[in-house]
N, C-alpha and C positions, 0 to 999 in steps of 0.2 A: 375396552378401548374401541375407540371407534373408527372405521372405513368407511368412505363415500367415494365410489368412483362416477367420475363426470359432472363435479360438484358444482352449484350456482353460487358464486360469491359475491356479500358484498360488503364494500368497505366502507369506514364509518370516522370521521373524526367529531363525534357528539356521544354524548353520555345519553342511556337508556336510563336517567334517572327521574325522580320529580325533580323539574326546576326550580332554585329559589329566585325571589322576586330581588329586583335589581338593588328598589329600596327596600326600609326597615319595616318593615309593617306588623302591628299587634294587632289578634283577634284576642276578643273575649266570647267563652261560651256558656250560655248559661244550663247548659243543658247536655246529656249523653248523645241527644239525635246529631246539634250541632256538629259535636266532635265526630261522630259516624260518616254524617255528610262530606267534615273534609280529607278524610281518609276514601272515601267513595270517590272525592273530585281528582284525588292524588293517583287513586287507582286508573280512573280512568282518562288522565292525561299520561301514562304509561301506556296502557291499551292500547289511546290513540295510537302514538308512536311504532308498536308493535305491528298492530295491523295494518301500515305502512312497509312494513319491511314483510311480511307475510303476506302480503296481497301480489309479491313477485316471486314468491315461491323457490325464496333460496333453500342452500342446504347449510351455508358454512356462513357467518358475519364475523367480522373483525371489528373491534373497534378501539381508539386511543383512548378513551374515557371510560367511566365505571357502567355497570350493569345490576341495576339493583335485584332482590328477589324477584320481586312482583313481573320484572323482564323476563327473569331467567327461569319463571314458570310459565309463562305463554309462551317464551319459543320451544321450552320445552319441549308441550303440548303441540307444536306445530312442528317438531320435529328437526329443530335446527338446530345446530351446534352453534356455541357464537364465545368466542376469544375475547376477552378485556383486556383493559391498560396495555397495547401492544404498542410498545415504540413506534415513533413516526417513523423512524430510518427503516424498519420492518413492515413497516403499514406501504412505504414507496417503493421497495423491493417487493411485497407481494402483487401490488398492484402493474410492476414490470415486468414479473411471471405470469401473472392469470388474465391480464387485459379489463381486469376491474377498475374503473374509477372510486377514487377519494371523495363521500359525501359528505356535507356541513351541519345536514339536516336529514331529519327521515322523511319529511312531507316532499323534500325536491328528489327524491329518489325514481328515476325513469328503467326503464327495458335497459338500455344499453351501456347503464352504470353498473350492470352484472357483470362478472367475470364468469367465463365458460372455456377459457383455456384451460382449465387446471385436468390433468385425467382421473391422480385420484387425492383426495385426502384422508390421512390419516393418521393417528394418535401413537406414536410409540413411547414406549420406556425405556430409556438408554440410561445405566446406573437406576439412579434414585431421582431422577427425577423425569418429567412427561416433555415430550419434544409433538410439536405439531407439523405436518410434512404437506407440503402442497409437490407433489411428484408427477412426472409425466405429463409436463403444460406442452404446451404444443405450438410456440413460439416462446418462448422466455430470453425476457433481456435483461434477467438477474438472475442469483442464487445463491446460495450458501452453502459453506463446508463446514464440517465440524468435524475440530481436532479433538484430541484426547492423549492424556499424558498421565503418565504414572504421578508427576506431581507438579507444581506452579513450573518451577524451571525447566523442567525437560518440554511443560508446555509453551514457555516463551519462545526456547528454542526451536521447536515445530514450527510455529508461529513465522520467528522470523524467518527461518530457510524458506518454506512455505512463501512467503512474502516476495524475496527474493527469486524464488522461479516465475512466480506470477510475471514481475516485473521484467526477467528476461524474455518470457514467452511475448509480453506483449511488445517489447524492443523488436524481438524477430518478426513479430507481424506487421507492423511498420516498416522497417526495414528489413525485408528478408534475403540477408546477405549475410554468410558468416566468414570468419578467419581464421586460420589455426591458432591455437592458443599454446601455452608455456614457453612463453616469451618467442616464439618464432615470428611471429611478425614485426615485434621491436628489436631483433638481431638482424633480417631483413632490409630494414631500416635501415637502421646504425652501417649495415653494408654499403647500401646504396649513398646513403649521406658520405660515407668514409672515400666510397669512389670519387664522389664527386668535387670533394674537398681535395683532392691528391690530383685529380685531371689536369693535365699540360695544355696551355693553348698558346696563341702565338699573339692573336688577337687583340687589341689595345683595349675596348672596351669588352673586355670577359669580366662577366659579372662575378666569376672565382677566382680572381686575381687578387693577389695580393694576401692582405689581413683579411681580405671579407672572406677568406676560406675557412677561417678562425671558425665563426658562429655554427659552420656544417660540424666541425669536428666534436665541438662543443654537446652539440646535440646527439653525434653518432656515440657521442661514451658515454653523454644522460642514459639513452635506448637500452645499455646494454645491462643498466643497472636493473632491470623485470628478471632476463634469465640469470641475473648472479644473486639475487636474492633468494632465487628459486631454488639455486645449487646450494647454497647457505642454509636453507631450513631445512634440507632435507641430509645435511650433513657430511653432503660429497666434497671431496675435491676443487676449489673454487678455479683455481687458477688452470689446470686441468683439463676440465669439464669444458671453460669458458674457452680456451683455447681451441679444443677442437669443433665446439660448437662454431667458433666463428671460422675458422679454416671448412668445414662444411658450406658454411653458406658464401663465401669468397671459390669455392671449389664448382660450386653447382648452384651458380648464379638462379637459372630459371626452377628452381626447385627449392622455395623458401616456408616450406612445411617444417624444418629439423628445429626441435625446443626441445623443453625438459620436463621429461616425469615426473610430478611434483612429491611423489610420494618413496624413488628410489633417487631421483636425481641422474639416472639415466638419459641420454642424447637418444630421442624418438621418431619416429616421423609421426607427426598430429593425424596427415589426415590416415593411417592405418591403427593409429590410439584411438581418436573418435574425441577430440579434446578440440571443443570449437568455440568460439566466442562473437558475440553480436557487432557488425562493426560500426553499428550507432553509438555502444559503448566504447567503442578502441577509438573515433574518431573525436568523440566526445572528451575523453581521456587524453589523449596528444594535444586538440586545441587548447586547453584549462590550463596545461602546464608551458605550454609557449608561451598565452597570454598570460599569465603570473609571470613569468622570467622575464616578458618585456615590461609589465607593471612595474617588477623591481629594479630595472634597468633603468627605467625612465626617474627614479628617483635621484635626485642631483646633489642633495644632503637633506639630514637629521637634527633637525632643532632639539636637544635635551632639556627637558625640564631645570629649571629652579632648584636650589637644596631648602628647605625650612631653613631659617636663621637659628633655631634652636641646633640644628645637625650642625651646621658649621661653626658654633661657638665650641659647640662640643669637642668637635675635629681639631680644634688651635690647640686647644690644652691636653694634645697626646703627646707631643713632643718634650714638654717643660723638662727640665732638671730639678733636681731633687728642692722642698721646699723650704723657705729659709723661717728659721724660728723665732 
């Protein structure tokens, strides 16, 4: 297996092979030298090529195209390792780790199309088959994980949870503000909404007057449907539970941390559980669902479709009485 540490790389989007010509063209030879000669011209438009990418003295080349022998015995000899057919999407991720440029050609290959980020490379064997490793780059603005699973589903699963933390981590870095979670923040809510729909005023234009106190109520008993769901799956008490949860947060207004254990259905305090949630996602989640309820609000009626004329002739003759002979 091979190591290289502090490897020169460089990336390659052309085949180390002979080219064929655009058009069709037939030789005829009449002779063994002939034939020699165009295996000599094949050989040394290959060469070329090589000693293009050997005159910068790398250690490691990648490329998306093939590599034929007559390649993969000069670099050999020159002591280079070099990767075929490697995915683009692979070929742009290692070039965002090691600071190599993507080349078209080997004649346009300059000094500063190397890549010298990488610390080391090298070849491992994980199971049955070989993994290539560019490790310890020294800026990278990519990389790669590699799962592993006893079988296809248990590896979906890695996969997608895997997925989903990625996705939270990066909500937190964007917004790095979090909330308590199990359902405490939507009981919270539903408190603050409930006061507010219940408040007395005297005032002719109070914007809580009347029916429009309706829509607060509306929403403060959507809210509380997070922690009764919560108490439902985990098999406690609903009516119980939800009770004193909300008598908690009605008792100890500034103190909107108390939700539910999702795994006992226990009344907790989050932030001494450690149960926190992104509140890009909880912001995100509350507008999506207002604005669908006014979507559906704003619907005034429902045109139904047509019956086939077949369905309805059908339809007439269920009724009938019995038939006459």
């Amino acid at each position: 297996l091979r190591r290289i540490e502090n490897p020169r790389i460089i990336l390659l989007d052309c085949s180390l092979e002979y080219k064929k010509g655009e058009s069709q063209t037939s030789l005829e030879f009449s002779g063994e030298p002939d034939f020699t000669r165009m295996l000599q011209l094949e050989e040394e438009s290959i060469r070329e090529m090589c000693q293009d990418i050997i005159a910068l003295k790398p250690d490691v080349i990648v490329t998306e195209k093939g590599i034929s022998d007559v390649a993969t015995h000069f670099l050999a000899a020159a002591g280079i390792s070099a990767l075929r057919r490697a995915k683009k999407s692979d070929n742009n991720r290692i070039s965002r780790a090691t600071g190599a440029s993507i080349v078209n050609e080997t004649s346009d290959l300059k000094e500063q199309d190397v890549g010298t980020g990488c610390g080391l490379f090298e070849i491992r064997k994980i199971g049955d088959e070989y993994y290539a490793f560019f490790d310890q780059c020294k800026n990278p603005k990519a990389c790669t994980i590699i799962l592993r699973g006893a079988n296809k589903d248990v590896l979906n699963e890695i996969e997608r949870n895997f997925h989903d933390a990625m996705n939270v981590t990066r909500n937190v870095m964007l917004e790095p503000r979090l909330t308590p979670g199990g359902g405490a923040v939507e009981m919270a809510l539903s408190r603050a909404l409930d006061a507010m729909s219940n408040s007395q005023s005297d005032v002719k234009d109070d914007f809580f007057q009347g029916v429009e106190k309706y829509p607060y109520k509306a929403v403060s008993r959507a809210l509380e449907i997070i922690p009764r769901t919560l108490i439902q799956n985990c098999g406690a008490n609903v009516i119980k539970q939800l009770t004193v949860l909300r008598a908690k947060h009605h008792q100890q207004a500034d103190q909107f941390s108390w939700g539910i254990d999702g795994e006992t259905g226990q009344i907790v305090d989050m932030h001494q559980f450690g149960i926190w949630e992104p509140i890009a996602v909880k912001m995100q989640t509350i507008k999506t669902a207002i604005e669908t309820a006014i979507l559906l609000l704003r619907i005034d009626d429902i045109v139904s479709g047509t019956k086939k004329a077949s369905t309805l002739t059908e339809g007439s003759g269920q009724g009938d009485g019995k038939r006459k002979k």
